[in-house]
C-alpha positions in Angstrom: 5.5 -4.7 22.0 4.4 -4.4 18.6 4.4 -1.0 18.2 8.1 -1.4 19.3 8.5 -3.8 16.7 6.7 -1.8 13.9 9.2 1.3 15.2 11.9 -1.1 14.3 11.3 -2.6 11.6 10.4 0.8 9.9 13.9 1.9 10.9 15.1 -1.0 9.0 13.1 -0.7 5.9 14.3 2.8 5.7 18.0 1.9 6.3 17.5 -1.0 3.2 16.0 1.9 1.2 19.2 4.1 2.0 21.6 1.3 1.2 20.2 1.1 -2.0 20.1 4.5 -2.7 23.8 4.7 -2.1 25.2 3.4 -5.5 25.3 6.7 -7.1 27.5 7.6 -4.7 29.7 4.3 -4.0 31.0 1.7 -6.1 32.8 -1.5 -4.7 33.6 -3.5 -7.7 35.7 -5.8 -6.0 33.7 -6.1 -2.7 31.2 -8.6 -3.7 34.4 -11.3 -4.2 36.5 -10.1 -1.2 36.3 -12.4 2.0 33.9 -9.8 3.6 31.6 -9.6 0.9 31.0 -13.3 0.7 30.5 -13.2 4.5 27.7 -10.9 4.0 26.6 -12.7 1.2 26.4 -15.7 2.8 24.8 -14.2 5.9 22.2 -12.0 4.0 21.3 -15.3 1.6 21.2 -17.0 5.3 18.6 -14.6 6.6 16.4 -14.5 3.6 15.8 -18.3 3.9 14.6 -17.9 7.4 11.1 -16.5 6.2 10.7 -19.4 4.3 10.3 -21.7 7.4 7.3 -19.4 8.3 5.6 -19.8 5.6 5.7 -23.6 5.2 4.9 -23.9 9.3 2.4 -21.8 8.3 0.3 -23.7 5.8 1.3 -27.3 7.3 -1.0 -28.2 9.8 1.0 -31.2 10.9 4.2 -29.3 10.5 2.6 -26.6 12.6 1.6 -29.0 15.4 5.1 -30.1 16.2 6.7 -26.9 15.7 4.6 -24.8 18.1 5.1 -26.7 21.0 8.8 -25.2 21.0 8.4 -21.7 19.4 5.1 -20.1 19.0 3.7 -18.5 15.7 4.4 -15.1 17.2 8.1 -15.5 17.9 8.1 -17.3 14.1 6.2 -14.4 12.9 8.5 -11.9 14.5 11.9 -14.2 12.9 10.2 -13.8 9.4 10.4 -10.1 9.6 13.6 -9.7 11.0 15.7 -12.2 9.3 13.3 -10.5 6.2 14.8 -7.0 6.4 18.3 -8.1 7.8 18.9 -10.8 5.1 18.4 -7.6 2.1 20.7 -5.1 3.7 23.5 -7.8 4.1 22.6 -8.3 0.7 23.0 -4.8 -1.1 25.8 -4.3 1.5 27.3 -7.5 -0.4 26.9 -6.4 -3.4 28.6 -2.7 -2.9 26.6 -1.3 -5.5 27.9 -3.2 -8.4 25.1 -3.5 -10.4 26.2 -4.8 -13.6 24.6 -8.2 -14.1 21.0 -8.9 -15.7 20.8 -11.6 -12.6 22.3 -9.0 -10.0 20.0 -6.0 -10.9 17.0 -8.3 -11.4 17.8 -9.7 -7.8 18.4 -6.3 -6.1 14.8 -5.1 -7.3 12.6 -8.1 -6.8 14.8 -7.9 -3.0 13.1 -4.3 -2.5 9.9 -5.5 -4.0 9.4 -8.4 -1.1 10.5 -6.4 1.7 8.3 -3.2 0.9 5.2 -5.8 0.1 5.6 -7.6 2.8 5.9 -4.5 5.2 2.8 -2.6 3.5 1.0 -6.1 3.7 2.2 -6.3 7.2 0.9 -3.4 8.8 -1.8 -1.4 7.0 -3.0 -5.1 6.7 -3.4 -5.4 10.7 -3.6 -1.5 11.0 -7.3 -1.9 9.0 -8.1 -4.8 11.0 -7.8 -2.8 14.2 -10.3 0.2 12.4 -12.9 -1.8 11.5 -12.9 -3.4 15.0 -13.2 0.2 16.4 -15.8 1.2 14.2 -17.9 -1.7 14.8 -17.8 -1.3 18.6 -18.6 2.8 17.7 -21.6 1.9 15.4 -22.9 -0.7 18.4 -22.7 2.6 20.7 -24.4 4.3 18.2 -27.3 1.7 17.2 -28.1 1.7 21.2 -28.3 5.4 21.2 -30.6 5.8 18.3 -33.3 2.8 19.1 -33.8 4.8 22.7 -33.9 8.2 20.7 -36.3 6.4 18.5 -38.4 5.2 20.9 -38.3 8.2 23.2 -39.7 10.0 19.6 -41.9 7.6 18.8 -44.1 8.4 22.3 -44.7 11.8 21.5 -46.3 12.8 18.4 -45.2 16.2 18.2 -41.3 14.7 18.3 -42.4 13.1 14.5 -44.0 16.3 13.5 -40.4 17.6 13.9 -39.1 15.1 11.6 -41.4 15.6 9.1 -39.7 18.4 7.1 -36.9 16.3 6.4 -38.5 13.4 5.3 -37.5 13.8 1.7 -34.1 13.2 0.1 -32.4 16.5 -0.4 -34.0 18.0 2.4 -32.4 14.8 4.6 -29.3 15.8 3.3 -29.7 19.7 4.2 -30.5 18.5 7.9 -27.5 19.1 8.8 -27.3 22.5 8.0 -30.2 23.4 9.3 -31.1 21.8 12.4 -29.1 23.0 15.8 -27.6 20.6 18.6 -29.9 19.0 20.7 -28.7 20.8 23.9 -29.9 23.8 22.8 -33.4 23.0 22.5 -35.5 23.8 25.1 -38.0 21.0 24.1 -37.8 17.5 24.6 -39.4 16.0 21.9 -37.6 18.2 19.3 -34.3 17.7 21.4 -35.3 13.6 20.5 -36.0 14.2 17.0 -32.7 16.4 16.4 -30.6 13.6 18.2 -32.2 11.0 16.0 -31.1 12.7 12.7 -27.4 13.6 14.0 -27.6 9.3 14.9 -28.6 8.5 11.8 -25.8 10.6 10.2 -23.1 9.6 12.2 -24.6 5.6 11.7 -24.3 6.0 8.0 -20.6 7.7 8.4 -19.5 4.7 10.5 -21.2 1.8 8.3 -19.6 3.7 4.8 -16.2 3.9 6.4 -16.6 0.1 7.5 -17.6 -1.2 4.1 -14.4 1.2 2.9 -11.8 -0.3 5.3 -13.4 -4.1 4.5 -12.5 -2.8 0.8 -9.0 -2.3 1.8 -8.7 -5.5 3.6 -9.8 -7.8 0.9 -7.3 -5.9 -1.6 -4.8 -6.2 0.9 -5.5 -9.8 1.1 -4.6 -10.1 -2.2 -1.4 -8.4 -1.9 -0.3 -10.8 0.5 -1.0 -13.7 -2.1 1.0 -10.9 -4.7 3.9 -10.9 -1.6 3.9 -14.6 -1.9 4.3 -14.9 -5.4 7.4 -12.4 -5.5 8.9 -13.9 -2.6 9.0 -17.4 -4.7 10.4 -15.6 -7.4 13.3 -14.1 -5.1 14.1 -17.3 -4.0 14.8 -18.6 -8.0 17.1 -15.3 -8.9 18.7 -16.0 -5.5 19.2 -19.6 -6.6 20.8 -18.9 -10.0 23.0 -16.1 -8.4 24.7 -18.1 -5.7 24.7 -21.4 -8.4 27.1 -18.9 -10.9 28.9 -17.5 -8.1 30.0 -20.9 -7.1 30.6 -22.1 -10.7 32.7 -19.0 -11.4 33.9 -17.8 -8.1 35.3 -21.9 -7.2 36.2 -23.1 -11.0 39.9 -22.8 -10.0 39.3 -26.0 -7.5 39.0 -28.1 -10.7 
């Protein structure tokens, strides 16, 4: 199900970016004050309120109570993104590439902004989540299989005396070079020794790429806040545009 619904919204990011791309190629100057481009202005402005109700449910714990025992997080969560990447291609589709305005450009490119943060925050986000979990479980398997190589080496002496040579600190880094797999070995206790050094490697692999991916989710924690903050911003441009469109667009009721 989700990777169905990362398929699909990807689609739809992509079909956004098109849209936009389009206005070298198409200009609707009229469009945008036509009946059908104040439906899909009205639609689109629709849609991109709908993440908004996320987000409050969200961080409301009271809110949240009430709410979930109708519609869970998940099916809010999955609204959010949809009505997120819906609501902007109504919206450039709305505006049929009339860029003109300070308001309407300004709007258009915080639009792209929100959608492509949210989607990067959305999905490496969970996608480095579900590394580090991997990695964790593979350095477990691997901590399990060196403390028995370990002990196996540590009951034979002549397994250490293996070792030795590669006790210091370039020569532990040339071990790998030098030293064959372990099922070639026709002795035991070097076979143990061997298999300690390639687990001691492949530990130190798993715990760098860990601490790297625990990096990545921190910054990307950050984004999120930074996906937050733009989204605010949207909402204010979005405020100001429909506000003038109504003064301008409805001034001949007075």
């Amino acid at each position: 199900m989700k990777e169905r619904e990362k398929i699909v919204v990807t689609g739809l990011v992509m079909l956004m970016l098109l849209a936009w791309l389009g206005f070298p190629l198409h200009h609707a100057h009229r469009f945008a004050g036509s009946f059908w481009g104040g439906v899909f202005g009205v639609a689109g402005a629709t849609l991109m309120l709908v993440p908004l109700a996320y987000l409050i449910v969200k961080r409301s714990k009271s809110l949240k109570k009430s709410v979930t025992k109708h519609v869970s997080m998940r099916t809010l969560l999955a609204w959010h993104i949809y009505a997120g990447v819906l609501g902007p291609i109504l919206a450039i589709i709305h505006s049929g590439h009339k860029y003109e305005s300070v308001v309407g450009i300004a709007l258009t490119a915080m639009t792209l902004l929100v959608v492509v943060s949210g989607f990067v925050g959305r999905y490496l986000m969970s996608g480095f989540a579900k590394e580090i979990r991997e990695k964790k479980t593979m350095l477990n398997e691997l901590q399990a299989a060196y403390d028995e190589a370990l002990v196996n080496t540590q009951a034979d002496p002549s397994a250490a005396k293996c070792l030795r040579p590669f006790s210091g600190f370039f020569t532990r880094l040339m071990a790998g070079f030098f030293l064959p797999e372990p099922s070639t070995e026709p002795s035991v206790a070097r076979a143990d020794s061997i298999t300690l050094v390639r687990l001691a490697e492949s530990i130190a692999d798993v715990e760098y790429a860990i601490r790297t991916h625990e990096d990545f989710k921190q910054w990307f924690g950050k984004w999120l806040k930074f996906h937050i903050v733009l989204s605010f911003v949207l909402y204010a441009l979005m405020f100001v545009h429909v506000y003038y469109a109504v003064y301008f667009g409805l001034r001949w009721f007075e």
